[in-house]
Structure formats: C-alpha cells, structure tokens
N, C-alpha and C positions, 0 to 999 in steps of 0.2 A: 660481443657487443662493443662496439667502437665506441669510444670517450665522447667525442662530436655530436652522435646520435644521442644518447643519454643528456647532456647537457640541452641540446635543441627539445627533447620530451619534455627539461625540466622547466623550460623558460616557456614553451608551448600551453602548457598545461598547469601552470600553478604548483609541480610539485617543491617548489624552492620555500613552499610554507613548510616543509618537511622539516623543520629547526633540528631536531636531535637531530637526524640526519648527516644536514648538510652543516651543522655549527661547527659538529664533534671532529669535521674533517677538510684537511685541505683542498683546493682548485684540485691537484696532482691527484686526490682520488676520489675525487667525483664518481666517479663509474665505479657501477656496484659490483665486487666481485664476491661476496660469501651470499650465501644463502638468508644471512641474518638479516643480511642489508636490503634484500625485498621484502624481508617480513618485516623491515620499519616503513616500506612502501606502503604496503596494502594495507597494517593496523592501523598509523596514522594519516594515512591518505584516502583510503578505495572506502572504508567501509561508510555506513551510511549514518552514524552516530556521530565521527569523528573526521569527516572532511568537508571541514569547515561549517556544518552544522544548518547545510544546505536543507531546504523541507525535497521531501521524494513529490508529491501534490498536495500541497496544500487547497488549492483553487476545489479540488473535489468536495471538501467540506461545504463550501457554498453551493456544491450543484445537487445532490441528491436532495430524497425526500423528509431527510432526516432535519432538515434545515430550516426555519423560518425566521423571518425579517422581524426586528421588534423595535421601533421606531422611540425614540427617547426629546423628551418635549425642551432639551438642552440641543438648540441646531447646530451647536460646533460637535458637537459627540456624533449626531447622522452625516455632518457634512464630514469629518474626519474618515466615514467607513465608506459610504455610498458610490466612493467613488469604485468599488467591485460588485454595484450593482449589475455590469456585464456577465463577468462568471456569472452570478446569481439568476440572471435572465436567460444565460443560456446565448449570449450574443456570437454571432460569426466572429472570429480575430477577433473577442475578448479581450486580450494583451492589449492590442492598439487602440481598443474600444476606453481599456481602464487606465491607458495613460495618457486619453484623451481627459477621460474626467478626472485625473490628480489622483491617481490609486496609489497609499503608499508601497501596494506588493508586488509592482507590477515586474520588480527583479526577481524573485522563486517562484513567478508562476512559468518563469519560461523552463521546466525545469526537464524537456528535452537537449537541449546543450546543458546541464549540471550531472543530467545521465551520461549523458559519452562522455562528460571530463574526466567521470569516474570511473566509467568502461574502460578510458584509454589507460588510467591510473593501472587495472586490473589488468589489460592485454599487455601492458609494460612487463609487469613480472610475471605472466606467463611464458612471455618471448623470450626472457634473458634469465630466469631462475637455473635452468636445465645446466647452463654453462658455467654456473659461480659453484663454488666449492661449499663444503659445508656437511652433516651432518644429512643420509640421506633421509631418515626421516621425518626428522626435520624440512626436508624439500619438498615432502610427500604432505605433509599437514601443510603448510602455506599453499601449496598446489591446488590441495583440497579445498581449501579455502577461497582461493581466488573463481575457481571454478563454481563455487555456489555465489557467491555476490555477481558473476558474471552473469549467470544464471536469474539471479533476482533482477537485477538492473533491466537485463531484456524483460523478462517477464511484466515490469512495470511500463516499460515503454510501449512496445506490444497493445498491452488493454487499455493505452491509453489514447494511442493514434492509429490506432486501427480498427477495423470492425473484431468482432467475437469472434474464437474460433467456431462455435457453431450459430449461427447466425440464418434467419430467411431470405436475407439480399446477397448472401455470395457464398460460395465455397471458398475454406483455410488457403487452396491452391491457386485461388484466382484473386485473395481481396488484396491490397498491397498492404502489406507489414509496417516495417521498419529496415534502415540498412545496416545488415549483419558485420561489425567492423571488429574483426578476431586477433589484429595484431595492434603492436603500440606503435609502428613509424607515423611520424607524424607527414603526411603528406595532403600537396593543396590539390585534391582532386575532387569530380563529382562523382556522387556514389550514390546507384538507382536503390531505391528498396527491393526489398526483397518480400517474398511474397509472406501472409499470415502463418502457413505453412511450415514454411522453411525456417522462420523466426524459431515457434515451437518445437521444431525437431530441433531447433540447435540447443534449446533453452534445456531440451531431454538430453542431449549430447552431452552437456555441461553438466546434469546433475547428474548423471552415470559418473563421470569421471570424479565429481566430488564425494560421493556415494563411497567408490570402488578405494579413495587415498582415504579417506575419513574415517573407515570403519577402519582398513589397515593402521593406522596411524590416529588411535583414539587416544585424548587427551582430557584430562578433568580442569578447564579453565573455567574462567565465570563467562557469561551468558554476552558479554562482548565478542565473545568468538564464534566465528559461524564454524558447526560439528557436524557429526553425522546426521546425530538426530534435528538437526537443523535442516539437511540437506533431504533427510525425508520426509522432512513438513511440507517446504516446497515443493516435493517432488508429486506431496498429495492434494495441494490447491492447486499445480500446476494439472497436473491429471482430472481432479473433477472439471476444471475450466474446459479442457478437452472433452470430458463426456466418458471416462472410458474407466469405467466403475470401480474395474477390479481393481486397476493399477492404483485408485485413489485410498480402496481400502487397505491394503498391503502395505502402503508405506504410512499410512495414519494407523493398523496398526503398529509397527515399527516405535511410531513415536510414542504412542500411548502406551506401553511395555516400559518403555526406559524412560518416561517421563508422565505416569498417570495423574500425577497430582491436581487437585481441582479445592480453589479455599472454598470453605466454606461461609457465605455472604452473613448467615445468621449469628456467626460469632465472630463477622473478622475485626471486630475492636476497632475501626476506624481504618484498618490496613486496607489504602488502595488497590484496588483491581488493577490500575493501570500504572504500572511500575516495573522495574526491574526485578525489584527485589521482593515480588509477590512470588509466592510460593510457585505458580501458571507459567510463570513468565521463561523461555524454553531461550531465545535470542534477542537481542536490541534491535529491531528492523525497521526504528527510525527517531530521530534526531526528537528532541523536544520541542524543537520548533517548528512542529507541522502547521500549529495556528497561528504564529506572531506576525501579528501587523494585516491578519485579514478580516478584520472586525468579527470575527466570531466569538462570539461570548460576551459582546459585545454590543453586535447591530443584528448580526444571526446569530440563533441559539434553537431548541432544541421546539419542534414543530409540533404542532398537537397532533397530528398523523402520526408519531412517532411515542409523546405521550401515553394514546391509545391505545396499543399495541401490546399494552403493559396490563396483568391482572393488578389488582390493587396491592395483594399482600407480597407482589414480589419485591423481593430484596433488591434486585436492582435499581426500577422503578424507588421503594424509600432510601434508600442510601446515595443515589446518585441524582435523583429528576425532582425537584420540589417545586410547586404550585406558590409563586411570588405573593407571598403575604400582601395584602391592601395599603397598609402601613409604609411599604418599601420601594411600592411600585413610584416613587417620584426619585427613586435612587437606582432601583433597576427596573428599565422599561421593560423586560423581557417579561414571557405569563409564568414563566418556569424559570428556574436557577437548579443547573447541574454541576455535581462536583467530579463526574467523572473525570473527566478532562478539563485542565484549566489550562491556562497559557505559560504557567511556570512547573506543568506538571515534567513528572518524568517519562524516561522513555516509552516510546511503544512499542512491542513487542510481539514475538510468537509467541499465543499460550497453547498451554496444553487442550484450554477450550476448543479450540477451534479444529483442534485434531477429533476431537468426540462428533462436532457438527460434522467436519467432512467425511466422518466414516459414516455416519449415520445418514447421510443424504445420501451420499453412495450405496448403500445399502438398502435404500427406500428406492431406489433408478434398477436395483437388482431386485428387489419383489415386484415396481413394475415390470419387468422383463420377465416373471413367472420362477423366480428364485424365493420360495413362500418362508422359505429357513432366514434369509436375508432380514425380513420384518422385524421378529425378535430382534435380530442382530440392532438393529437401529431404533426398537424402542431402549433395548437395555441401554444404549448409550444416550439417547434424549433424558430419558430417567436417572440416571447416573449424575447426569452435568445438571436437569433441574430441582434436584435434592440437594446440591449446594446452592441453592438461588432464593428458595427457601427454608421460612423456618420448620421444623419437625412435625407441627401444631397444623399448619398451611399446607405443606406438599401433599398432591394430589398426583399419584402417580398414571401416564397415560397406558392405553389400552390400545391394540392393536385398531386400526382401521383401514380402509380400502387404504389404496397405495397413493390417491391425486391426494384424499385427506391427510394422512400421512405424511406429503413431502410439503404440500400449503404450511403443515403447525410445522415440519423444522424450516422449514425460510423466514418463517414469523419469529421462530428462536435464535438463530441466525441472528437476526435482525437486533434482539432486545439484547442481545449478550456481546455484538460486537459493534455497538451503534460509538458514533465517531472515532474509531480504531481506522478508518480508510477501507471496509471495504463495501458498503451498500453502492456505491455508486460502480465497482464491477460487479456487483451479484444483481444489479439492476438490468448490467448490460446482459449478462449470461442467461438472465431471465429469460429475455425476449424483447430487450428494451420495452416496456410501459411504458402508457403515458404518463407522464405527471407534471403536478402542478408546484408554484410557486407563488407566495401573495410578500410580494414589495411594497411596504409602507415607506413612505420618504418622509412622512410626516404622522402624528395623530389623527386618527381619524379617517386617512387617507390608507386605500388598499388597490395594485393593481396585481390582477392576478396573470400569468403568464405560464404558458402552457409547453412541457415537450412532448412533443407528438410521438407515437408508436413507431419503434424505426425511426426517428429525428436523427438525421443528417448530426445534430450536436450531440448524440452519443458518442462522436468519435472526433474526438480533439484537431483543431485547424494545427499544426505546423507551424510553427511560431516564423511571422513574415521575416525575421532576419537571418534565419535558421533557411527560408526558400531562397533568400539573395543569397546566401555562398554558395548552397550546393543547387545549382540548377537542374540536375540531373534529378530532383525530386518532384513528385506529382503530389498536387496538394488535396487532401480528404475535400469529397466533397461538400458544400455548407451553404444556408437558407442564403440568398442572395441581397437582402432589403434588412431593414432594422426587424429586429424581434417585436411585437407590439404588443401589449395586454390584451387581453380581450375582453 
C-alpha cells in the first residue's frame, strides 16, 4: 500500500479523526504497516457505536406504525419538531422536503453516504491488513471483524433503498440494489447499482468469511466487538429476510447455545432492557443517538396501534409504555410516556431475543411447509422468551395452533418485544409492505391523517438528491410524483 493512497483515504474519508492513531505518530509513518494499526481503524472508525456517533436511520423511527404525532399547546416545542413532518408523511425526497421546513435532522437522515464512509473505512483494512505484519491471528480476528460490519452496513443499506428480497413487484435478480463498492481506492467514478440479488449474496459472502475467521479466532471481549456469535445473528436475520428457513434456524441456533440468556422483566429491579449491559445484550449495533434531534419523544412517541398490541399484565407494556396521567398532560402532550428508549439512553443492541423470534418464525414457515415437528420447535421458544415478559402469577403459556395463527401471534411478539429497537419498519417491508396509517397533529385538536398505500412506492427510500448529483450512473427508486395529501 503506497503512503500517497493511504493519506488521500485519510483526508477523503474523515479518518484523520482517528486521534490515537495519527497523534501517536509522525507524517513518515502514516501508512499503516502492523496489523494493530487497522485494528485502531476499524474499532475507532468502521464500527457503528464509535464513528462519530453517526444514527444507522434514524428517519425510520418516524415512519412505521409504531409512531404517533402528539401535538403540545407550547407552538415553539411543535414548531421546533414539525419540521420532519415529511419523514413522518411519507413524502418523495423527504431530505429536501425537511430542509425546506427547517428540520434540525436533516444531516443523519442522509445516512446513505455515512454508510459508504464507513464501508470505505471497512474496505481500507480489508485491502491493506493481508500485507502489514503482525500476529496472524490476530489478522484473522480483525479480518473477521471487518467482514461482519461490512456485511451489516450492506444489509442496512439494501432494506433501505431497495425493494424486499421477496417482494410481489420484482424478482432479487431484477430489483436494483445498491452499488457493491469492496475495495478502499478512493476513486471519482460513477458506479451502477447492483441488483437486490447480488447485494445479498455478497452480504452471505461476507458472513462466511467472518463466520469461518471468528469461530477460528475466538476471543472473550465485551460486546463492542463484533464475534462469531455476532456473525451468526446476522447471518439469521439476514436469512429469514431471504425466506430460506433452515439457514435462519441454524445459525439462531448457534447464538442461542452460546448466548441463551433472556432477563427476566418481573424482577429486573429497574435494569433496562435496552442496554449494553443487560444481560440480552449479544453486540452494540448502534450508537445512542438513533433519536436525537428528530422530535421523537418528543412530537412522536409511541402510537395507540402499538399501545394495543400489548396484554395488560405484560411486563413490557407496565415497565416501559405508561398511559399520561391527566395531571401531566400540560407537560407531556403525548397519551403515553415510554421509558424504553429515551434520547440519553444507551446503546442498542443484538439480543439474545431476537434470536428466540427468528428461530421461532422460522420454524412456524417450516410447519407451514408440512415440517409438523417444526411447531413445538417454535412454540418452546415463544414460550421460553414470553415467561420472561411475565410475572409467574400472569404467564399463560401458548398452545400449538394452525400455522397462519401461529406466525400472526409471533409478528405480534416481534413487534411488542422489539418495538423502537429499528426493526418494524423492515418487518413491515418483509411483510408484504401494508397499508398504514399516520395521524399528524400540527396543532390541538387538529388531526390529518395520511395513508401508505400497499406496495407504496415510499416503502423504498428515494436516494438522497446530492448522493444522485455525483454519481450519475445511479437510477433513482421509483416515488409518488405530487405532494403526499391527507386524506
């Protein structure tokens, strides 16, 4: 690796905020030659906790169902949020839309260029690790590593600008993707997407190889580190998104073997759910500031469709969702105050939940398929994870049913157990895209409601318009053509 190219990555890319790094050493050696020296790349740069504390989407939080607008009788507090009433509506070029009205977010909602700074941060030391000296397994564990956030980053970009991999308007092989960019030269070219397809297979390409160095190359670090069992979390959301059953139970068992732990809500003494440091918690897979600065918790908070979803006695629903005392409501407009998530909470995470759901819906797609032993398989893990959610006194353990009932109650559980974590708005898409709705108050009293339509063109994120000025070679998602309207 030439000195020149290294330097040009660093001034290209922001990684000169790499202080230890570049403080600890002279001009003369800039260019990295041990193996250490890309693993102060990729810890302090690439990962998604610690470079620069960028959100992966925020903007999502305002678009699913989980969302509602709660209007506050103080007009500097709605005039301060309203202006991502776009996100919120569902508008074409949203970005352009929300810094038309003075949105203070409208910098991390472009967070398709804050994915390739980080991609590129990640293809840097995949390019140049192989030729620095160093410890080799130690090159093997960084390797590894790089390999799964590369793998994350697409996977994120993918379901965000493109249609579904299983979707009823296109086949993986025909929808356009995202463009596959695998090395760190920084070069000014334009570069076509690649199709939905090709994204995925690379994204499986990636987790093999992080798989294959991770398990060789196991290390007991804290949960800042992406691992193996990291690697086969990912590898089992990335597989149910595909549809393809088996491979999503295999590697959710994987994780749930070497990471079964699930708290339990009835005693956890106030210990957050959504934390590093809960017991669940498998990897950091995103910064704390998913919410800050987009009025959620704020102007949106938590929707009575989402509310309702909830049985009374569950421990999520009392510990986390509260019903705004009469008293309070001239201090919080919202009908509910949630503590799941605040704006100064900690990180978000992989838990070990979410490995129990994805074997378990997997497993419910394998007893519809005529795999009858499958069933069990996915009630013992529904039942498993909703005996921490309740108390001892309240748990009502489920009961085998056809397989459509079956997969409806785990999406619904899904749903209550990983509600503002970031994923309803892809389990929305994988659904089948649904319609849904949205009711924007700008004021008291005032409600308009706004519709996405089944298959909405706004299921699949516009390309952010300064991101289509450099690279022309991109074709932009198709989107509604006129202003979004209430109805």
């Amino acid at each position: 690796m030439k000195k020149l190219f290294f330097i040009t990555i660093l001034a290209a890319t922001g990684l000169t905020s790499c202080k230890k790094f570049l403080e600890e050493r002279s001009l003369s050696d800039m260019t990295p030659t041990k193996v250490t020296d890309f693993g102060d790349i990729l810890h302090s740069e690439a990962y998604p906790a610690s470079s620069g504390n960028d959100p992966l989407f925020p903007m999502l939080y305002l678009m699913d169902d989980d969302a509602e607008t709660y209007p506050s009788d103080d007009p500097n507090t709605v005039a301060q949020y309203i202006g991502n009433a776009p996100a919120f509506t569902w508008q074409a070029d949203f970005i352009e839309a929300c810094k038309l009205a003075s949105s203070n977010s409208v910098s991390i909602f472009n967070v398709y260029t804050s994915s390739y700074v980080r991609l590129l941060k990640v293809n840097v030391v995949l390019q140049g690790i192989d030729k620095a000296s160093g410890d080799p397994g130690e090159r093997d564990w960084i390797k590894g590593q790089a390999y799964g956030l590369r793998a994350y980053y697409y996977f994120n970009l993918v379901n965000l600008y493109s249609l579904p991999y299983k979707n009823a308007l296109a086949a993986p092989d025909k929808a356009p993707g995202v463009p596959l960019r695998l090395d760190g030269n920084v070069i000014e070219e334009e570069i076509p997407r690649n199709t939905v397809k090709e994204v995925f297979a690379q994204i499986r390409k990636d987790l093999d190889s992080s798989i294959r160095l991770l398990e060789k190359e196991k290390r007991q670090r804290n949960n800042f580190f992406f691992t193996d069992v990291c690697a086969h979390f990912l590898a089992s959301r990335v597989a149910l998104y595909m549809e393809d059953w088996g491979a999503a139970v295999n590697h959710a068992n994987y994780v749930i073997n070497a990471h079964p732990q699930l708290m339990d809500l009835a005693n956890a003494n106030g210990t957050p759910l959504v934390s590093r440091n809960n017991v669940e918690s498998i990897w950091v897979s995103a910064s704390q500031k998913e919410v800050d600065n987009t009025g959620f918790l704020a102007f949106f908070d938590v929707s009575h469709s989402l509310y309702d979803a909830f049985e009374p006695t569950d421990q999520r629903l009392q510990q986390f969702i509260m019903v705004t005392p009469p008293e309070l409501k001239w201090f919080i407009p919202s009908d509910f105050i949630q503590s799941k998530l605040l704006d100064n909470t900690d990180f978000l995470c992989f838990r070990s939940a979410e490995a129990y759901l994805n074997r378990a819906e997997a497993n419910i797609q394998l007893y519809k398929n005529g795999d009858g032993a499958a069933a069990q398989k996915a009630l013992e893990d529904l039942n498993i994870l909703r005996a921490k959610r309740f108390s001892a006194a309240d748990f009502q353990p489920w009961a085998i049913q056809p397989a459509d009932q079956m997969l409806k109650a785990c999406r619904e559980e899904r749903r209550r157990e990983l509600f503002f974590e970031g994923h309803r708005w892809f389990d929305l898409r994988r659904y089948g895209m649904p319609a849904i709705e949205h009711i924007l108050r700008r004021a008291p009293g005032m409600a308009e409601i706004y519709e996405l339509k089944e298959n909405d063109p706004q299921y699949v994120l516009p390309i952010p318009r300064d991101v289509m000025e450099r690279n022309r070679a991109l074709v932009q998602n198709p989107q509604i053509t006129s202003l979004r309207l209430p109805k």
